[in-house]
N, C-alpha and C positions, 0 to 999 in steps of 0.2 A: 256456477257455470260461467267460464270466460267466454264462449260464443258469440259472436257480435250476429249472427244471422245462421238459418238452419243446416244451408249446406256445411259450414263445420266440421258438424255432428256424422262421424263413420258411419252410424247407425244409421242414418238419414240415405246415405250414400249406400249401403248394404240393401236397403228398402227399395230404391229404385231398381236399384241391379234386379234384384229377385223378380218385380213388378214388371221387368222390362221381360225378365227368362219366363213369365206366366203371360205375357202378352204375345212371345211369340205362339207357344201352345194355342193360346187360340184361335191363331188364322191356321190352324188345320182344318181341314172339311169335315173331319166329321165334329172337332167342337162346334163349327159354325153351324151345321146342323142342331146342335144341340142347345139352342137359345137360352133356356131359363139357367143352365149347368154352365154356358157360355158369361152370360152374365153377371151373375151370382158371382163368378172368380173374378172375370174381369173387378170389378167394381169393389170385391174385400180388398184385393192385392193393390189395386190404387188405391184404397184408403188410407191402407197401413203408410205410404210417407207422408199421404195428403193431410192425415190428422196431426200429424209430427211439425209440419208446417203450420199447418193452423195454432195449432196449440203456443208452437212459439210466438209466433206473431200477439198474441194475448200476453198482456201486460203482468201476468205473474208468474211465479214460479207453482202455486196451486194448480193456477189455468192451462199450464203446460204440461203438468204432472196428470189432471183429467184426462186432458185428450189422448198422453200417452198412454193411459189405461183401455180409450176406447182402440186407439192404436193395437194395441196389443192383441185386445179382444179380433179385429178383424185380424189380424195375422192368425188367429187361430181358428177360423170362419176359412180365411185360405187354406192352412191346411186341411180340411173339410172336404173341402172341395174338391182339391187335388187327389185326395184319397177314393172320394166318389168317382172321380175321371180314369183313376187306374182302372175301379172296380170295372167302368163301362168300358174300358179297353183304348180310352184316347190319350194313354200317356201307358209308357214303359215304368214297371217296379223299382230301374233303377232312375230314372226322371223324378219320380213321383216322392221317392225316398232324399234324392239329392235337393228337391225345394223343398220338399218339408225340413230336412234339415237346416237350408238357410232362414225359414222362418221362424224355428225351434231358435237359433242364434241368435236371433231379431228379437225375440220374446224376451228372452234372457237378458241381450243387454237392455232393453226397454223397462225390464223390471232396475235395474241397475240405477236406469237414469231417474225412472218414479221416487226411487225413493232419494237418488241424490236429489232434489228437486223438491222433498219433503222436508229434507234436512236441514236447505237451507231456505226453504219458505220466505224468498223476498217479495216483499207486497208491492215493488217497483222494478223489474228488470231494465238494463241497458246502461 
């Protein structure tokens, strides 16, 4: 990986975006109503770049390859959630369908990058 830092990485940039369309969601009233259902997303959906960042910022390519897996994991903890929000009625079929698909995206290339990042298993990045 030629990256010198995370922003770079599209996928980094794709993560915020998503992060950013699940954060407007929840200054509606009635997510805000809905505390633990409010939280819960908020907090997967900012993991998913936060762990991306953290990961790189750690000095290997293993350390970076873990967190994108936890990374991952919460992209699909978001989509969860999102799916629970249609069911309660605080997001439209077609909202709910269009972020799970950008986090479906997200996973994919995430897995992409786990395993470029196994491949080339450098014990000292930069």
């Amino acid at each position: 990986m030629k990256a010198t830092c995370i922003e770079d990485f599209s996928i980094y940039q794709k993560a915020l975006k998503a992060a950013d369309a699940v954060s407007s969601i929840l200054k509606r009233p009635a997510m805000e109503r809905d505390r633990r259902l409010s939280e819960q997303l908020g907090g997967s959906s900012a993991a998913v770049p936060a762990l991306m960042a953290e990961g790189f910022g750690l000095g290997t390519d293993r350390q970076f390859a873990q967190n994108l897996y936890r990374s991952r994991g919460e992209s699909k903890e978001t989509r969860t959630h999102l799916r629970v929000a249609r069911g309660r009625g605080y997001v439209t079929a077609d909202e709910c369908e269009s972020l799970c698909a950008k986090y479906d995206e997200i996973e994919r290339l995430t897995t992409s990058l786990i395993r470029q990042s196994q491949k080339e298993d450098r014990r000292v990045r930069g």
